[in-house]
N, C-alpha and C positions, 0 to 999 in steps of 0.2 A: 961223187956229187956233193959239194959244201952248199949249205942254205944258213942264209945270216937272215936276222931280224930287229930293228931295234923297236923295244916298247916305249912307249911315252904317254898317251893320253889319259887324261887322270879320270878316277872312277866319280860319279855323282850319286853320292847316296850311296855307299860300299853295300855290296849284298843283293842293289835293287836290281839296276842296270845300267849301262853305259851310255855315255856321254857319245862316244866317238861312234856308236852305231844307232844309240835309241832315241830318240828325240826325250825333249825335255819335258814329258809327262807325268802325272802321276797316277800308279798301278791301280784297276779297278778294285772292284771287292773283292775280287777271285787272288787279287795281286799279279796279276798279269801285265803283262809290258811289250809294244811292241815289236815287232824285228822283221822289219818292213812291211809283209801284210801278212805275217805270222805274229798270231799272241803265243809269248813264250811263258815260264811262270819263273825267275830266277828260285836256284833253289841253293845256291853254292857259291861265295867269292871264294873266287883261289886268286895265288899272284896270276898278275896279267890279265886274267877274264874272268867270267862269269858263266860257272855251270848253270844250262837251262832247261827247261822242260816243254817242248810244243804243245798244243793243245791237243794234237792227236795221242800224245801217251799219258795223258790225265783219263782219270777211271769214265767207264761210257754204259749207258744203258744195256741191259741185257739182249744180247741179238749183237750187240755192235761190237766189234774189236776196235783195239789203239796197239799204236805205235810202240815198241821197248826203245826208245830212242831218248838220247840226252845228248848235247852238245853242251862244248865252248865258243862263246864269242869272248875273242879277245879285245883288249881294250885298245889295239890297235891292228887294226884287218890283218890278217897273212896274207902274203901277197908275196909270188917266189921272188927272190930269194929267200927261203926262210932257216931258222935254226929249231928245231925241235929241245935241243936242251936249254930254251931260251924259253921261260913263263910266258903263255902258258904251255905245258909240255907237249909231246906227238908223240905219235911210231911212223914208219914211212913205209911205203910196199918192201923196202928192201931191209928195214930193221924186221916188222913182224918174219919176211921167211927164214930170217938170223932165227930171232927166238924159237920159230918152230922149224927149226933143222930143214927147211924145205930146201938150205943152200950151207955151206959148211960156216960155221960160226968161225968170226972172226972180229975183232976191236970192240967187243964186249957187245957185240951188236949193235953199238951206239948210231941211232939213226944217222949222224950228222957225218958219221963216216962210212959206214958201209955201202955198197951201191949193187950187188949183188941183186939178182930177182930171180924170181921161181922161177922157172922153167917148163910147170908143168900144167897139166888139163889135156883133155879131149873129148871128144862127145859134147855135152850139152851139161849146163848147168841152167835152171829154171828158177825164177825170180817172182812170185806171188805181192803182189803189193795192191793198194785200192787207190782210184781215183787218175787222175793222169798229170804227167809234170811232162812242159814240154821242152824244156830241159836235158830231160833225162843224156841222150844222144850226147850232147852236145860236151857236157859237165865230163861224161864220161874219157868222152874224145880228149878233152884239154887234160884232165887228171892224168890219164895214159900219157899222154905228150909229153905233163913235168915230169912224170918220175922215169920215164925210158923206156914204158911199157908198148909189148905188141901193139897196136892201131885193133878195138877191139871188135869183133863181130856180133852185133845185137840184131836180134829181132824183138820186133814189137808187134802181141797180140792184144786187143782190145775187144773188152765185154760187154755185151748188154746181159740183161737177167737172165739169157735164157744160154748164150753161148759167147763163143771168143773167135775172134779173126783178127787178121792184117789189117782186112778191108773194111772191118767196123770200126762206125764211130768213134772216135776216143770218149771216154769216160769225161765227168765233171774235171773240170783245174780249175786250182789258183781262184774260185768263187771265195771259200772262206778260210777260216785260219786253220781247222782240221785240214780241209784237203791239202793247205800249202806242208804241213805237217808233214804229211803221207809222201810229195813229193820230194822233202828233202832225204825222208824214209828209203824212194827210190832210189836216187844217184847214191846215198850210204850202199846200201845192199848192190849195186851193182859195179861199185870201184871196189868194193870190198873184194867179192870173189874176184873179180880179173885183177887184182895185188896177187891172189894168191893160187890163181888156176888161168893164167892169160892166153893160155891157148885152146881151153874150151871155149866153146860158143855159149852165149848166153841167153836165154829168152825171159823177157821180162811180160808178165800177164798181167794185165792192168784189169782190173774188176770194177765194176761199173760204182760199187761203194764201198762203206767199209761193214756193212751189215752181215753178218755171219753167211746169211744167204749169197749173196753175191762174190763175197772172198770164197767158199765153196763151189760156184760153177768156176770160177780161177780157177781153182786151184785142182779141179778134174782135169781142165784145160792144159793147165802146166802137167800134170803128170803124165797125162794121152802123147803129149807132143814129146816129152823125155821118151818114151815107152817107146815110142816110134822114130827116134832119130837111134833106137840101140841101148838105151840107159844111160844112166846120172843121175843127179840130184835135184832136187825141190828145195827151197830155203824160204823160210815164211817168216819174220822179225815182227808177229803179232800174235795178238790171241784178247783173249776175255776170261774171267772167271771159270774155273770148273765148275760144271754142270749138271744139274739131274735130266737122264737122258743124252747125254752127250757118246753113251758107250755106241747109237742108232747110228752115227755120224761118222763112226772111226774105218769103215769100210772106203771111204773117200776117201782114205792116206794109205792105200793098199794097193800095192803092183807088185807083180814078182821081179820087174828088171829097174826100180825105183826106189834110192833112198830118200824120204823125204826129213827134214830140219827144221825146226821150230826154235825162237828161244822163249825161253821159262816166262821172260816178263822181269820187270825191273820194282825191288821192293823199294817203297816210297815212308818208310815210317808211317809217323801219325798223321801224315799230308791225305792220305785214301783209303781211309778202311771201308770195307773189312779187311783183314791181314788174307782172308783166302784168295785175295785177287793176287796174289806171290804166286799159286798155284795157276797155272795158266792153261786152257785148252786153245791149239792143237796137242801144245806140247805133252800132256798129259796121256793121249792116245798110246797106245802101245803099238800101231805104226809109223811112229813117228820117233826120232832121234830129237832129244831133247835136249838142249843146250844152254848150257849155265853161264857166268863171267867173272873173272880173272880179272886183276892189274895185277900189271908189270913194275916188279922195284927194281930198281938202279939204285947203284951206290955215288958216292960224290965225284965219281969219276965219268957219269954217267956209263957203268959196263953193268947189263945186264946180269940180275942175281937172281931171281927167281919170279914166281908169280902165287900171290897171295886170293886167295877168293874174294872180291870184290864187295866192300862194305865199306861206307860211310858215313857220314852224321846224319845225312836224308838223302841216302841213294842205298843200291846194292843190288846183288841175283838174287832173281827169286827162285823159289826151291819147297818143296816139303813133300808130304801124302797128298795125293788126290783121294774125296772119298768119295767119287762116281764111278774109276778103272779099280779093278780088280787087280792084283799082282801079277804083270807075266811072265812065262816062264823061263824070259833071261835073266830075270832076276830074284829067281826062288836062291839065287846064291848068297843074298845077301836078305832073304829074309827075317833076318832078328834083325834088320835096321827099319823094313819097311813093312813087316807084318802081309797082312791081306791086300794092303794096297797097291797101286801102282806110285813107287817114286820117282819124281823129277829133281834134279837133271842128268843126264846121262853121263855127259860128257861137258867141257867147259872151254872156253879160250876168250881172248881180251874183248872186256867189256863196259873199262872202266873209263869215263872220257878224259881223266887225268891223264890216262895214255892213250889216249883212245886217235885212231887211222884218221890223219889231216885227208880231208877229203873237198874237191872244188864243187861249190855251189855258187849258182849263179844269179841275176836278174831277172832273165826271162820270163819266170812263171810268178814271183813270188815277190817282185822286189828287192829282197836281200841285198845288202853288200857284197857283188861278186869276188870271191876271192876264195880261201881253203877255214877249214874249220876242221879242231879235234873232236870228234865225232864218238862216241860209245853209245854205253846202253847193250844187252845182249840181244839187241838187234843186230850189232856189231857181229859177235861170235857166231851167229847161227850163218850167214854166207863164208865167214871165215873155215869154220869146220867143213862145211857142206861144198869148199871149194876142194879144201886140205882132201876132202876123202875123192874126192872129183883125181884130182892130181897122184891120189895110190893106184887110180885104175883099175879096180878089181871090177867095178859095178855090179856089185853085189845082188842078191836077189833080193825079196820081199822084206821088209824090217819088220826081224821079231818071229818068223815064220818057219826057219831052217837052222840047221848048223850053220851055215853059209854064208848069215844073212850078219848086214851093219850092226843091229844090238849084241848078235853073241858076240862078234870079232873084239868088238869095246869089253866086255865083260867079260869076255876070255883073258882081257890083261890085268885082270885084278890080281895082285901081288904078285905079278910078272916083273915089273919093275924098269924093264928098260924101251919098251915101245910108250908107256902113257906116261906124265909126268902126274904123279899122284900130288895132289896139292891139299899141303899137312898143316897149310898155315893160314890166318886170315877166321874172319867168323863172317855169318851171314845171320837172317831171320827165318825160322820157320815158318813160314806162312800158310802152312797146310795142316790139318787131321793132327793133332789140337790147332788150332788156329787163331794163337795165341801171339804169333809174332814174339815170339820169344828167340832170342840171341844166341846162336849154337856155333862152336867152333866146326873149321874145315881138322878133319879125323884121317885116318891110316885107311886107306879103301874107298868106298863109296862113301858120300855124304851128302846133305840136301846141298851142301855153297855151291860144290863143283863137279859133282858125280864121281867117275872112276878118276877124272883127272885132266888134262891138257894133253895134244899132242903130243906127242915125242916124234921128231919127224912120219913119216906116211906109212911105215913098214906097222902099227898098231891099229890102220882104220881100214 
């Protein structure tokens, strides 16, 4: 499959926003600008677009969760035919299973040529997001269709505060710029796993906000209904702050036939202090598989060369100590790195939206310029993993609780060397216990940028 694109439409104001997507406004005091009935916050010109930030992954009162999400708009729609080695850059369902061996490498895994796809999934993969995008279905269908993916199988439960059903109401949409947020949140997290597990089923639990309370009854919800279709995974691409009292909460990320995923959260510089918001709860729990983010280099051939821990000039993974979790016991192996606490992230895969999974969003909920958008943020990674381990089919028991279980299997490969890609390169910010935001390289083993490391095909998860 060949995808061409040509770019043209000129930037107004470099850095702010585009011409070709944003109308000709000027950014409030926040510096916000919009993207249809989403205020984004640019945070990044690269060639071609404009990395941005929704208003769901900008920092939120306490009680509330946001988004790890960041996107590009390009300065001219995607719209297939496209070329991923054509500014601004992609990965495609069939380059990411090149990178993580899901299918044999071949043409440096350069999206523009490979056309290969995973093959794998079964059981159920569970999808925790807030608010409702009526989209979701639809965005999913047509992204399957361009790239040659299975026709997917979704369910959709919907919450109010107290539970989840088929047959309840759908949650708030598309009202304001958080929830259009959350929605593009969703179609990200659910093309993501079926790229990379297309023959599990998926359930997407829609939680009636984004209020710790109400992602919480989700997300018993998501785990009851994994528990009961046999086992699989949970992916959650949010969180808030660690927290005092947060250890009362971690028994809701506990099932013995349930891996649940979380990513870290996305470090923002000096845009959202305090540096502890790097530290991110669910992820932090010690039932829960924490997940970090990577970019992808290519050399000028575009052939895949490795993957560096994800940092930027005002983006990056967040990582460090939590100082609410105690250290547990998968990870007494590397305590002269994390002392008494628990550290994040476990494990790591692409998060960066420079390479970040071209995914279709649409009009329907949000206004948008229907078309495909490079997508990151380790909102990205955490259905990408959480698909990847879906697709090993061990379905593990309880995380964290057995020999048996998803955190030892990860941590059992530390200087193993050939199931995890240990990533030795790249820096990130500490964002935890000091909580300094201070600038540490990715190290030999564990580290805050990217934990044990990336994928190495499925025979490590």
């Amino acid at each position: 499959m060949k995808f061409t694109l040509g770019i043209g439409c000129a930037v107004v104001a470099a850095g702010v926003f585009l011409a070709a997507l944003m109308p000709a406004v000027a950014q409030d005091a926040s510096g916000l600008v919009p993207f249809g009935a989403t205020l984004v916050k640019p945070i990044e010109r690269i060639p071609g677009g404009t990395v941005v930030l929704p208003t769901s992954s900008l920092p939120k009162p306490a009680g509330q969760a946001r988004t790890h999400l960041q996107f590009v708009i390009p300065d001219t729609p995607f719209t297939p035919p496209f070329n991923c080695n054509v500014s601004p850059t992609c990965e495609t369902p069939a380059s990411l299973a090149c990178v993580y061996l899901l299918v044999t490498q071949s043409h440096g895994c350069d999206p523009d040529i490979v056309t290969a796809l995973s093959t794998h999934g079964s059981k159920v993969i569970a999808i925790v997001d807030a608010f409702h995008n009526k989209s979701a279905l639809a965005d999913l269908q047509a992204f399957s269709s361009t790239f040659g993916l299975p026709a997917p199988h979704l369910e959709i439960l919907k919450c109010t505060a107290s539970s989840c059903s088929t047959s309840h109401p759908a949650p708030p949409a598309c009202r304001n710029s958080d929830q259009c947020g959350w929605a593009i949140e969703e179609s990200l997290d659910l093309q993501a796993a079926h790229a990379m597990a297309p023959h599990a089923k998926l359930i997407l639990v829609e939680a009636l906000s984004d209020s710790n309370a109400d992602l919480f009854v989700a997300e018993s919800a998501a785990i009851a209904a994994v528990a009961a279709a046999g086992g699989g995974e949970v992916s959650n691409s949010w969180g808030g702050p660690d927290f005092f009292g947060e250890t009362g909460d971690d028994s809701i990320f506990a099932n013995s036939k349930v891996a649940v995923f979380a990513s870290t959260g996305d470090h923002k510089n000096n845009n959202d202090p305090p540096w502890s918001a790097d530290v991110e709860y669910p992820s932090t729990s010690p039932n829960v598989v924490a997940v970090g983010g990577t970019t992808i280099i290519r050399n000028s051939n575009h052939t895949f060369e490795q993957e560096n821990s994800w940092d930027n000039s005002d983006g990056g993974t967040g990582g460090g100590l939590s100082v609410n979790e105690s250290r547990p016991g998968f990870q007494n192996g590397i305590a002269n790195k994390v002392s008494t606490h628990r550290g994040v992230p476990d494990i790591a895969a692409d998060a960066d939206p420079k390479s970040g999974l071209v995914i279709r969003l649409s009009s329907t909920c949000c206004k948008v310029t229907t078309g495909y958008y490079p997508v990151g943020g380790t909102s990205l990674a955490s259905p990408l993993v959480a698909a990847m381990t879906n697709g090993a089919g061990h379905f593990r028991t309880s995380i964290g609780t057995s020999s048996t279980s998803q955190q030892n299997t990860i941590y059992g490969e530390l200087g193993v060397g050939s199931k995890i890609n240990d990533i030795k390169t790249g820096t990130c910010h500490n964002g935890g216990n000091p909580t300094d935001g201070s600038e540490v390289s990715a190290t030999v083993g564990w580290d805050v940028c990217t934990g044990v490391g990336t994928p190495h095909g499925l025979s490590g998860l």
